[in-house]
DRENPA-3360 file (N, C-alpha, C; in nm, 2 decimals, always signed):
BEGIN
1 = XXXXXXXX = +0.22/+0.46/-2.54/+0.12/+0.45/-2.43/+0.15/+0.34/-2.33 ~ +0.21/+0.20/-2.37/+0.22/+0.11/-2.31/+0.35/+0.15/-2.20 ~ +0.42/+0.25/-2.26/+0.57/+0.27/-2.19/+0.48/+0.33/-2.06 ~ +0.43/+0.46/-2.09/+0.39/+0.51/-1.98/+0.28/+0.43/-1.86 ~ +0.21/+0.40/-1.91/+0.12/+0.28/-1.83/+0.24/+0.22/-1.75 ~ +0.31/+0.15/-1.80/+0.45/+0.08/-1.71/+0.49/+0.16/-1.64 ~ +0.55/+0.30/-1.63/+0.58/+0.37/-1.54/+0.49/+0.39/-1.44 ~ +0.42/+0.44/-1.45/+0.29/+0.50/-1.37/+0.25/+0.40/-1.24;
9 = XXXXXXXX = +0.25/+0.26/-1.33/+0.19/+0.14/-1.26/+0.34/+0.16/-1.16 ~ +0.46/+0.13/-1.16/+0.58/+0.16/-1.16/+0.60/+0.25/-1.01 ~ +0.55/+0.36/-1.08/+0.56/+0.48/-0.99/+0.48/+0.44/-0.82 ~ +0.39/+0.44/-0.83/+0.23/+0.38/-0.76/+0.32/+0.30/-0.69 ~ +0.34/+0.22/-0.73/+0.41/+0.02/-0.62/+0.47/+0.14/-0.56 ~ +0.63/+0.19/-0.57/+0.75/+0.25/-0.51/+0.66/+0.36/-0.41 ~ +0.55/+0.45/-0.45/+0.50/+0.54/-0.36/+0.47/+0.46/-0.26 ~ +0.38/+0.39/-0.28/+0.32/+0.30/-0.16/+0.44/+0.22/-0.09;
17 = XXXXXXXX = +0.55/+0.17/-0.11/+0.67/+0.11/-0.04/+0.72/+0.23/+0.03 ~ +0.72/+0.30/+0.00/+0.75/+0.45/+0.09/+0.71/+0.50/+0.17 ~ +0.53/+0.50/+0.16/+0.45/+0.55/+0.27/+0.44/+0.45/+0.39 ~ +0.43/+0.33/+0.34/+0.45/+0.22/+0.42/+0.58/+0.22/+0.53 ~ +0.71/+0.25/+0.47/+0.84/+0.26/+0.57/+0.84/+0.37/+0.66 ~ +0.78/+0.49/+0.54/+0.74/+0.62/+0.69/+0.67/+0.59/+0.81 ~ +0.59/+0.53/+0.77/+0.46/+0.53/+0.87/+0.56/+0.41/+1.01 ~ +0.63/+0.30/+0.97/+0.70/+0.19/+1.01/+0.75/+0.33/+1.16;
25 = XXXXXXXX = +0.84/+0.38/+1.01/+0.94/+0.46/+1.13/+0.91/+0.59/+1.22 ~ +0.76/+0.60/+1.21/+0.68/+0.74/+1.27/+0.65/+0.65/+1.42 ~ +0.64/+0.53/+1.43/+0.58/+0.44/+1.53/+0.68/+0.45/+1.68 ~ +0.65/+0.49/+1.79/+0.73/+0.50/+1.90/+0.84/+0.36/+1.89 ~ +0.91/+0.37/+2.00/+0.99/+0.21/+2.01/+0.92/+0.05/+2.10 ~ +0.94/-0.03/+2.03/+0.84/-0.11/+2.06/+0.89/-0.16/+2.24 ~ +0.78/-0.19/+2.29/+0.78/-0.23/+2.48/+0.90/-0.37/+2.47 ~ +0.99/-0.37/+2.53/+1.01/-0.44/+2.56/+1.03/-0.53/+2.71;
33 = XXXXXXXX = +1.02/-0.65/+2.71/+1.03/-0.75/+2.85/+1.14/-0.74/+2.91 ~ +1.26/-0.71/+2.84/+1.41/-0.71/+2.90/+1.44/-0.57/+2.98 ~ +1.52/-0.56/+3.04/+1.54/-0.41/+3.10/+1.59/-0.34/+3.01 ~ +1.51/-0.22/+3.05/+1.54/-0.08/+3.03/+1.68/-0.01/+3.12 ~ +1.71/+0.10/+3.09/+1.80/+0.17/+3.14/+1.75/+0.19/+3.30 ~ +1.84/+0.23/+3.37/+1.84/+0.21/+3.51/+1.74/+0.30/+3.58 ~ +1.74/+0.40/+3.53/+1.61/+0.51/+3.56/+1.49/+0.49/+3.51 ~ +1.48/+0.37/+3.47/+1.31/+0.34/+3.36/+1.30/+0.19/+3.42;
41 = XXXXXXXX = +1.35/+0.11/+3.50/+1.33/+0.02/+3.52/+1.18/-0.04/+3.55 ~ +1.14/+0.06/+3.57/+0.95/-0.01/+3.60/+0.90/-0.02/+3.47 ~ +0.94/+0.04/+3.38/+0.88/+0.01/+3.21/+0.90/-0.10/+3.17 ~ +0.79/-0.15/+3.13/+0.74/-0.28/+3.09/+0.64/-0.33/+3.12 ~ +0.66/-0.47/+3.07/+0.51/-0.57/+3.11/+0.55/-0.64/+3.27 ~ +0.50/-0.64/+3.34/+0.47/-0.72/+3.48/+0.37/-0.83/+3.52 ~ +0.41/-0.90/+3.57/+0.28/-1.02/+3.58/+0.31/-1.08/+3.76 ~ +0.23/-1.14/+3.78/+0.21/-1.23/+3.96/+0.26/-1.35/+3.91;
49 = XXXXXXXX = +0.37/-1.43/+3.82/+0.34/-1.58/+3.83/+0.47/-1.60/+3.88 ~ +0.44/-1.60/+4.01/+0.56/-1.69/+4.10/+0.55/-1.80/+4.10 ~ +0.40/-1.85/+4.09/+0.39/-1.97/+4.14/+0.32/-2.08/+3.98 ~ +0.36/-2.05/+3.85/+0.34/-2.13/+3.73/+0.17/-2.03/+3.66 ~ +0.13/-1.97/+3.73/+0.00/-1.93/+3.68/+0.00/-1.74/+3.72 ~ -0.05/-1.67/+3.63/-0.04/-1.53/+3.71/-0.20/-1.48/+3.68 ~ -0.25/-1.44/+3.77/-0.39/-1.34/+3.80/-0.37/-1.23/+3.75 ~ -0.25/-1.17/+3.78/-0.30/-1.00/+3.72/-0.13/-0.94/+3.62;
57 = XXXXXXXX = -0.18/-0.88/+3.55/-0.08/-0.78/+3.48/-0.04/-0.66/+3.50 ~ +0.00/-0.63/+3.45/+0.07/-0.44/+3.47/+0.13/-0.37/+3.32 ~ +0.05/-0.30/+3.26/+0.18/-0.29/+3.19/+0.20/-0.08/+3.23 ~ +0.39/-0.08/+3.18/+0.38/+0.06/+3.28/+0.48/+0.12/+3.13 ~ +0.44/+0.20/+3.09/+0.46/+0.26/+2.97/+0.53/+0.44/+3.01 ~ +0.56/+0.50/+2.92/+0.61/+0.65/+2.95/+0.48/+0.71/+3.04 ~ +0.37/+0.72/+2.93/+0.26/+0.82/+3.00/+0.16/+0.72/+3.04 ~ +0.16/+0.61/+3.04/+0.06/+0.50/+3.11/+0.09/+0.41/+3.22;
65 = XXXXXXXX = -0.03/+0.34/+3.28/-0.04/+0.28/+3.35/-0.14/+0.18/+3.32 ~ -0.12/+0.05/+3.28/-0.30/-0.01/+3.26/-0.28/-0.20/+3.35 ~ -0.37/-0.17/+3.43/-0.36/-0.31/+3.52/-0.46/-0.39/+3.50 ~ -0.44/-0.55/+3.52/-0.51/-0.60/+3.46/-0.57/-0.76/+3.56 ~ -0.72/-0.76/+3.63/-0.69/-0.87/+3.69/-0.81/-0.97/+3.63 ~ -0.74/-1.13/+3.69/-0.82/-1.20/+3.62/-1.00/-1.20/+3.61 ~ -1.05/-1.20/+3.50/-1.20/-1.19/+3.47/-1.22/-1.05/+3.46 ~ -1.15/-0.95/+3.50/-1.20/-0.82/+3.50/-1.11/-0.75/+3.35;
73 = XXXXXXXX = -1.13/-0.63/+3.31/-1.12/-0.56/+3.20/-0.99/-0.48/+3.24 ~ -0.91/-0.45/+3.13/-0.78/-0.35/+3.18/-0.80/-0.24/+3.24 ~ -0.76/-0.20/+3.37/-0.78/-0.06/+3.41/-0.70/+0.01/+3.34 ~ -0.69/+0.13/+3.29/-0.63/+0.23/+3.23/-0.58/+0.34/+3.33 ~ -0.48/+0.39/+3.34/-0.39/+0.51/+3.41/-0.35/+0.63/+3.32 ~ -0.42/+0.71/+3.31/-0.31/+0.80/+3.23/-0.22/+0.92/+3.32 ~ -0.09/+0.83/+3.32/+0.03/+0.97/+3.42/+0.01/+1.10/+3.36 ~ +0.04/+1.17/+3.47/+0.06/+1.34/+3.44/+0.18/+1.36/+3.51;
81 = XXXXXXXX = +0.26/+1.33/+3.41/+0.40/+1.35/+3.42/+0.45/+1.49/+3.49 ~ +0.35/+1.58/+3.55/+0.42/+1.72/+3.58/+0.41/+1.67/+3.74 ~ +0.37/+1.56/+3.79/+0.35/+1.53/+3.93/+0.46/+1.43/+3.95 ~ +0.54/+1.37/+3.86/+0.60/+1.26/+3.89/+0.68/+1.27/+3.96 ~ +0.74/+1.18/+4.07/+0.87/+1.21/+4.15/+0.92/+1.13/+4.20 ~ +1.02/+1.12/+4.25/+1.11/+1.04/+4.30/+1.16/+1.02/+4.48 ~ +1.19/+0.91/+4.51/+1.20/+0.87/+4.68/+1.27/+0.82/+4.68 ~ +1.32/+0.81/+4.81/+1.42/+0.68/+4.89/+1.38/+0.58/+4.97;
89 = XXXXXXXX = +1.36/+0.49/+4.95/+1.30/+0.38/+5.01/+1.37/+0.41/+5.16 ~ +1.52/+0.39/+5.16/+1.58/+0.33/+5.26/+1.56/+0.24/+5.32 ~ +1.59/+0.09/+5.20/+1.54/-0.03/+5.25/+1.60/-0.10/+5.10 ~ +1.69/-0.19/+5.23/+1.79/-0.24/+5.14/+1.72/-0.39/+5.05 ~ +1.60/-0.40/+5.08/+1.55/-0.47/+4.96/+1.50/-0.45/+4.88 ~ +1.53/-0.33/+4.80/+1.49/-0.29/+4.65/+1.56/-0.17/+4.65 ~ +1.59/-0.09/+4.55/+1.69/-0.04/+4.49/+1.70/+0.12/+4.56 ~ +1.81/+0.15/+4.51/+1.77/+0.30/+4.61/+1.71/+0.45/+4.61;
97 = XXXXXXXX = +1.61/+0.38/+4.45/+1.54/+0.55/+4.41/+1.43/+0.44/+4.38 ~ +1.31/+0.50/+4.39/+1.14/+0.45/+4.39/+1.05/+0.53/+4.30 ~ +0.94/+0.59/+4.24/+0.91/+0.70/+4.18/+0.77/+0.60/+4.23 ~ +0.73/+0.76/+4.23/+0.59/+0.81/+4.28/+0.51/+0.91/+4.13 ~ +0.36/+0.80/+4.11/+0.34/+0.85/+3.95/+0.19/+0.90/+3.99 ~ +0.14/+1.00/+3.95/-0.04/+1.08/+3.98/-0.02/+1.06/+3.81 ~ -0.20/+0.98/+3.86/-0.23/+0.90/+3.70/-0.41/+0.95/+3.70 ~ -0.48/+1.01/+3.62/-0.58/+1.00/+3.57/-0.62/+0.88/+3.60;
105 = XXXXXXXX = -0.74/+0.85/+3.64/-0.84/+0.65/+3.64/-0.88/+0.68/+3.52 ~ -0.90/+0.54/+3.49/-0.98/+0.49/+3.38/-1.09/+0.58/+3.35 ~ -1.16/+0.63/+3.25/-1.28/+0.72/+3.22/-1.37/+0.65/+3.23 ~ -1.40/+0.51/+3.14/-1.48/+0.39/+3.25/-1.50/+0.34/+3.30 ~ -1.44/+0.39/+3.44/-1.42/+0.30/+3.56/-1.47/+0.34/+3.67 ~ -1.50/+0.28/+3.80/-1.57/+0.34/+3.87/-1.50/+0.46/+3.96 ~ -1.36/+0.52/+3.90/-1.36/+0.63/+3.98/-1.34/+0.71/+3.85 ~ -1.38/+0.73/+3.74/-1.38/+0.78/+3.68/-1.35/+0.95/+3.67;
113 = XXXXXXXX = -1.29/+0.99/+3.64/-1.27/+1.16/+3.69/-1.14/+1.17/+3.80 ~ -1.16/+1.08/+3.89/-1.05/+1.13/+3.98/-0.92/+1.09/+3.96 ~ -0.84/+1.11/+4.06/-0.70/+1.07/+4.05/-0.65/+0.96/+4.18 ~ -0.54/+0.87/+4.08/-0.44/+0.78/+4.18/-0.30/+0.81/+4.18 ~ -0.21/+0.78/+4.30/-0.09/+0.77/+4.31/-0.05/+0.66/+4.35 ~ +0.01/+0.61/+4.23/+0.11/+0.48/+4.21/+0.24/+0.53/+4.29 ~ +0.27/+0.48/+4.39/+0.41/+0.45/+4.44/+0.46/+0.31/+4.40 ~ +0.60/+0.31/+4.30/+0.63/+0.15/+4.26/+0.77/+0.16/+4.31;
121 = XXXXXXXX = +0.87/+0.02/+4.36/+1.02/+0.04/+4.41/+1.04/-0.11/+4.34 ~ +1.19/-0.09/+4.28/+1.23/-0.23/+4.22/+1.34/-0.30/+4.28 ~ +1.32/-0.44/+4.31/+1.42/-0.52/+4.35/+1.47/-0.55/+4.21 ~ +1.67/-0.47/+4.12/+1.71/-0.52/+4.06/+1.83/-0.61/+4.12 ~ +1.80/-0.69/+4.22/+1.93/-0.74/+4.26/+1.99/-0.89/+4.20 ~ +1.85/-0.93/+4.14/+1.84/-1.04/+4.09/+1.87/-1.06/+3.94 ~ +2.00/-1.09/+3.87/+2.04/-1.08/+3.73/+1.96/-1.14/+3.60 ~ +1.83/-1.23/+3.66/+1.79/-1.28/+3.61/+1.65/-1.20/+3.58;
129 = XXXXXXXX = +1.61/-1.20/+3.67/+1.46/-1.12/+3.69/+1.45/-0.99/+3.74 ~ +1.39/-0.90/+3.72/+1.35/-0.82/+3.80/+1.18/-0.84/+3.90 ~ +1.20/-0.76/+4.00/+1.11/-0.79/+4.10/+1.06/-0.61/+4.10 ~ +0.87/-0.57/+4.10/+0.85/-0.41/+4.13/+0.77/-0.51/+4.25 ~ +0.76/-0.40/+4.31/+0.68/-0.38/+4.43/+0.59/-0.23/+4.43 ~ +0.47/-0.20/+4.39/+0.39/-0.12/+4.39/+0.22/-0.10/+4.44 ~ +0.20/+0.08/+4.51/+0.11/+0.06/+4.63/+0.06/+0.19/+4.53 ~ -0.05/+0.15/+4.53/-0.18/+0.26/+4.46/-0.26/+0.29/+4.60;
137 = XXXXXXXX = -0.14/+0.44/+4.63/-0.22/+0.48/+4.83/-0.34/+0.54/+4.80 ~ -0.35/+0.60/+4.66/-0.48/+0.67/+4.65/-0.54/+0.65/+4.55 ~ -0.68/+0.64/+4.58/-0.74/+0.62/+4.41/-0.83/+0.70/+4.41 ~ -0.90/+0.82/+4.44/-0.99/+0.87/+4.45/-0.97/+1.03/+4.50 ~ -0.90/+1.04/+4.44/-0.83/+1.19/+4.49/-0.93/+1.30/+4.36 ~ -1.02/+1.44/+4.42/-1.04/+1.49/+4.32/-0.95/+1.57/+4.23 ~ -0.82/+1.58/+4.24/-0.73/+1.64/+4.14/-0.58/+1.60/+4.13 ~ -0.48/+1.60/+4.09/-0.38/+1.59/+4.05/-0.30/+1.65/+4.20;
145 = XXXXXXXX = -0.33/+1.75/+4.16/-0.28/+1.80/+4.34/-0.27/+1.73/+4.42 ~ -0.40/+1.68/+4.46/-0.47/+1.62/+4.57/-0.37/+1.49/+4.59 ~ -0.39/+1.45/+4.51/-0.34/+1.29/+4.46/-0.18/+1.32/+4.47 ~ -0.10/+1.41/+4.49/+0.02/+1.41/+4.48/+0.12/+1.53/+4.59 ~ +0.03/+1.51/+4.70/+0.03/+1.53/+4.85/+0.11/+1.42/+4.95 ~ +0.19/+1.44/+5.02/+0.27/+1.30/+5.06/+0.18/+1.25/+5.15 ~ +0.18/+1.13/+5.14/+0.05/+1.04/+5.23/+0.17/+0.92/+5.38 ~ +0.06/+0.98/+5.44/+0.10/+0.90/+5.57/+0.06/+0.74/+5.60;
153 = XXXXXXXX = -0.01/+0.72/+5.50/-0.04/+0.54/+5.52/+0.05/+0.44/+5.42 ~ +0.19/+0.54/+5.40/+0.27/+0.44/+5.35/+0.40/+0.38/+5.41 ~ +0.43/+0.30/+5.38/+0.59/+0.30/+5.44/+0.68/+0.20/+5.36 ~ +0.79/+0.24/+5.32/+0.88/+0.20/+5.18/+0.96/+0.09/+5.23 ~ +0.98/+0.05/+5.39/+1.02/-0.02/+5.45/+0.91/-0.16/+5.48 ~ +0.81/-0.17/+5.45/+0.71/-0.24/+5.52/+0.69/-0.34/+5.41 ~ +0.70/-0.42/+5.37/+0.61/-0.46/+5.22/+0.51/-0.55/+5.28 ~ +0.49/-0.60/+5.37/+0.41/-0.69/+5.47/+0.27/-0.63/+5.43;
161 = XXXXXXXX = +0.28/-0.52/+5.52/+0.16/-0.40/+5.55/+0.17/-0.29/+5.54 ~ +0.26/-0.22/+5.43/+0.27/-0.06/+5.45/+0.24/+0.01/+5.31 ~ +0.13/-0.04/+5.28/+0.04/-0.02/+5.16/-0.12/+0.02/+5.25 ~ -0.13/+0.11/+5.34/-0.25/+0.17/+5.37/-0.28/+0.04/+5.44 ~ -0.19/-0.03/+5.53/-0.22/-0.13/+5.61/-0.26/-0.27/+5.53 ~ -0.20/-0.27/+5.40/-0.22/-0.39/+5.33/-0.06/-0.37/+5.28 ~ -0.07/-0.57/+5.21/+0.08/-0.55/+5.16/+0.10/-0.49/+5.00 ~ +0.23/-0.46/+5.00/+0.25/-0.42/+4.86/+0.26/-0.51/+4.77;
169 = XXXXXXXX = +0.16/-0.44/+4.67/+0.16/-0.56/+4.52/+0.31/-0.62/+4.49 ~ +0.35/-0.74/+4.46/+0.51/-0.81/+4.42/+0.46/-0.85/+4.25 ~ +0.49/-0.78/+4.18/+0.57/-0.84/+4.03/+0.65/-0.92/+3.98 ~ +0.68/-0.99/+3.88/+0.84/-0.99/+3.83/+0.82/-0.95/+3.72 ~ +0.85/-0.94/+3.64/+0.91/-0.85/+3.47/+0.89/-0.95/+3.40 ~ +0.81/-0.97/+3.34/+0.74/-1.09/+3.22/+0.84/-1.15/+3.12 ~ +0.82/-1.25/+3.13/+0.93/-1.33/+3.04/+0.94/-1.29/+2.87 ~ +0.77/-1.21/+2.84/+0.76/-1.16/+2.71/+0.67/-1.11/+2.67;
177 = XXXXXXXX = +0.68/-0.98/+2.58/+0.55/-0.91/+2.58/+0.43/-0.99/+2.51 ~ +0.42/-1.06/+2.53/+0.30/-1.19/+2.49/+0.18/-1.14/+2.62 ~ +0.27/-1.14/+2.76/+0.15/-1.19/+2.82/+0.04/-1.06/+2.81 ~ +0.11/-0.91/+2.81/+0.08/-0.80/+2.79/+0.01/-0.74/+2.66 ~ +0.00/-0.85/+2.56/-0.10/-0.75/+2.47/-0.23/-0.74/+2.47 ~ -0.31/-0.79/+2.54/-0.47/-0.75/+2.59/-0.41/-0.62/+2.61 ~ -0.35/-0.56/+2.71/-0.31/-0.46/+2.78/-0.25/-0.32/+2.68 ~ -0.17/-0.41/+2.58/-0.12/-0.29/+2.49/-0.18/-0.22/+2.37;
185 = XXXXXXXX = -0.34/-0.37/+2.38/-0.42/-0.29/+2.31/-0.51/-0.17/+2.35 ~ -0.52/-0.21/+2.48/-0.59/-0.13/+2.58/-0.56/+0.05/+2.57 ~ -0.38/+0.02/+2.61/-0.33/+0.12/+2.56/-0.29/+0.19/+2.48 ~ -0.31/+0.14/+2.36/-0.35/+0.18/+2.22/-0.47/+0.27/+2.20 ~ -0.55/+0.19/+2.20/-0.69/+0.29/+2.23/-0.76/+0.35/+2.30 ~ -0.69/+0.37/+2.42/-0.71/+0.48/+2.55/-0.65/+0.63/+2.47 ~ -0.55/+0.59/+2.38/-0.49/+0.72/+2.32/-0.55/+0.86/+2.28 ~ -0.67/+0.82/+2.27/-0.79/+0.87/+2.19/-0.85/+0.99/+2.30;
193 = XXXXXXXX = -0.86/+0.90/+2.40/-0.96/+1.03/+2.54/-0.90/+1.02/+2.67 ~ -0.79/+1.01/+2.68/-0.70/+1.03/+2.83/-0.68/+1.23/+2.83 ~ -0.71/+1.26/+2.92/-0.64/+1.42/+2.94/-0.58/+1.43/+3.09 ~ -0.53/+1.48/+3.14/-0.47/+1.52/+3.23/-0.53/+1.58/+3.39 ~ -0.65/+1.58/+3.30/-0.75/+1.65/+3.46/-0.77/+1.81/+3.45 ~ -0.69/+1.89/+3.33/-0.67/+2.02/+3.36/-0.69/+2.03/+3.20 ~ -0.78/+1.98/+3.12/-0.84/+2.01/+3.00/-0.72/+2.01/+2.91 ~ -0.63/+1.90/+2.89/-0.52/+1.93/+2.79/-0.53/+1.78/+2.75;
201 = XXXXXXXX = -0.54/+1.73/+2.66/-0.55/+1.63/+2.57/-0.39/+1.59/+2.59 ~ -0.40/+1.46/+2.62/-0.23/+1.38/+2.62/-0.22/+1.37/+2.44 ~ -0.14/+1.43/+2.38/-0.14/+1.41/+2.21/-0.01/+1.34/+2.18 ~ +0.07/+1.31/+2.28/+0.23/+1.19/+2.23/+0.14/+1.05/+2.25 ~ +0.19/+0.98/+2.13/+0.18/+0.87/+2.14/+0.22/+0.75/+2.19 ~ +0.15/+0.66/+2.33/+0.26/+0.58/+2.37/+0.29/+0.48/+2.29 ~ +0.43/+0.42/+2.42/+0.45/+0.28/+2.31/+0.38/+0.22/+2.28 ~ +0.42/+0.13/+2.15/+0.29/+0.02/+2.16/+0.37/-0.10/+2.07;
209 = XXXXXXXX = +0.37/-0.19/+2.10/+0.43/-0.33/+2.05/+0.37/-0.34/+1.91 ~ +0.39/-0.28/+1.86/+0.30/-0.31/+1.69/+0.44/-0.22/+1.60 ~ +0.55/-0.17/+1.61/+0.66/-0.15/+1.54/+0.71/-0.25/+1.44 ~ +0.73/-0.39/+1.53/+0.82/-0.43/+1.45/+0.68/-0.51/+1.32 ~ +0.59/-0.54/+1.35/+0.45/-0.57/+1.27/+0.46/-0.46/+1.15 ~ +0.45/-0.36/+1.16/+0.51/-0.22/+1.11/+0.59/-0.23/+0.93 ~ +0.74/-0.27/+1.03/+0.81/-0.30/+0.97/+0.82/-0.42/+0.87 ~ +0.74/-0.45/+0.93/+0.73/-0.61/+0.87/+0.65/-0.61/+0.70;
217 = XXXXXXXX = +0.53/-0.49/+0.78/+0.47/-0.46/+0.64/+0.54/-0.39/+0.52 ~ +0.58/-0.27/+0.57/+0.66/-0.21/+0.48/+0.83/-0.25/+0.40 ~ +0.86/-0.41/+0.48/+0.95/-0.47/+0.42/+0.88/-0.53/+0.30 ~ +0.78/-0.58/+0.28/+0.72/-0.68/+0.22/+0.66/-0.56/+0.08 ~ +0.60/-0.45/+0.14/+0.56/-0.37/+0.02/+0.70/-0.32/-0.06 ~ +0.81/-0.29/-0.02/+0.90/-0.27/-0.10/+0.92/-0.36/-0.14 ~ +0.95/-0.48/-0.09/+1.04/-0.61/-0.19/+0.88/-0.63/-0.31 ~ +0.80/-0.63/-0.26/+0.67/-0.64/-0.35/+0.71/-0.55/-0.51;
225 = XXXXXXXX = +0.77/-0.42/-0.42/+0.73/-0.33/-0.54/+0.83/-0.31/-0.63 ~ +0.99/-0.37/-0.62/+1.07/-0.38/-0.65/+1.06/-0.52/-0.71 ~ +0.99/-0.63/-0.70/+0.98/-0.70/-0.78/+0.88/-0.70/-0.88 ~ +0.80/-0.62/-0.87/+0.64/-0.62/-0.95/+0.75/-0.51/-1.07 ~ +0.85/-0.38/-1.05/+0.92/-0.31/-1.11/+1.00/-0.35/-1.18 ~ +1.11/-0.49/-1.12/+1.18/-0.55/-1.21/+1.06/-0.62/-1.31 ~ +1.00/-0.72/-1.29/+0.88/-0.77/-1.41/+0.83/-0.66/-1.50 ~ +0.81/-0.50/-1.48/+0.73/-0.44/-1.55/+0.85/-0.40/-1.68;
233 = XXX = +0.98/-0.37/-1.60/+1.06/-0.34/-1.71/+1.09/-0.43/-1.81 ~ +1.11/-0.59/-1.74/+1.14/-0.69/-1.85/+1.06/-0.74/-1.95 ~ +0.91/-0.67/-1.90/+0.80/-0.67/-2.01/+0.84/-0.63/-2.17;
% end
């Protein structure tokens, strides 16, 4: 009886070390602050602190958008990636393809239901930092369609005033996803009730900085259960 009790107990630790590292490695790839590949460059965390202090955030994920300004609550975006597209600035201070993203608003927000288009363009010229520049020309569009109609109050040349006669928002690429996790929890749990505008539930899960946390756990449950296993046998 005592053998088997030892096993059992035995068995149990090693299951649970297992379920633990599945679950680790089911988790998307964690956000990172450094650059991405050349065609994803807007992914990541973003912040305003040129000047030692920053007011607002960004974080820009595969199917998200969630912005963030000081005193106020994270706005939530959910893209519908079947509108997404791509531009030419032609304007040799930021890079030479821009993407244009139709995002669901926030469901508690005051435009709740309708749609925005994020136009964002990156200055990678700088090896240190990266610089976005992004103009949300619409926020209030009733559909996805609507919202992803080419608009005449922009200009990719302008950053002054060619944001609907205002300037375009300036970024840099955050020094580390620290400043961004209000934000990534945001986006964590927007997972839940974002749809697309055309009754289809977003069901892929975005990134979310909680991987290597993850991992962390299910290193600890194996070494746990592997040592609680060596002790049971030298019983």
């Amino acid at each position: 009886p005592t053998t088997i009790t030892k096993l059992t107990i035995t068995m149990n630790l090693l299951t649970s070390a297992f379920l633990a590292a599945y679950c680790a490695s089911s988790l998307p790839q964690q956000i990172t602050a450094s650059r991405t590949d050349a065609d994803n460059l807007h992914i990541g965390c973003w912040d305003d602190q040129f000047n030692g202090t920053a007011s607002s955030h960004m974080l820009v994920t595969p199917d998200r958008i969630v912005v963030s300004y000081d005193a106020y609550p994270p706005y939530e975006h959910d893209i519908v990636s079947d509108y997404t597209s791509f531009f030419s600035p032609e304007y040799s201070q930021v890079d030479a393809q821009g993407v244009s993203f139709i995002a669901s608003n926030d469901p508690d927000g005051d435009s709740a239901g309708l749609f925005s288009d994020f136009d964002m363009m990156i200055d990678s010229s700088d090896e240190m930092v990266d610089i976005i520049y992004y103009c949300q020309i619409d926020y209030n569009d009733p559909s996805a369609v609507e919202a992803a109609k080419e608009d005449e109050d922009i200009n990719y040349a302008d950053l002054g005033s060619g944001c609907n006669g205002y300037a375009w928002s300036k970024m840099r690429r955050a020094d580390n996803d620290e400043e961004c996790k209000d934000l990534i929890v945001a986006e964590e749990d927007g997972d839940d009730h974002f749809s697309d505008g055309h009754g289809h539930e977003n069901d892929e899960k975005s990134v979310k900085s909680v991987k290597s946390v993850a991992f962390a756990m299910s290193g600890s449950f194996a070494t746990g259960a592997i040592m609680a296993m060596i002790g049971i046998i030298a019983m």
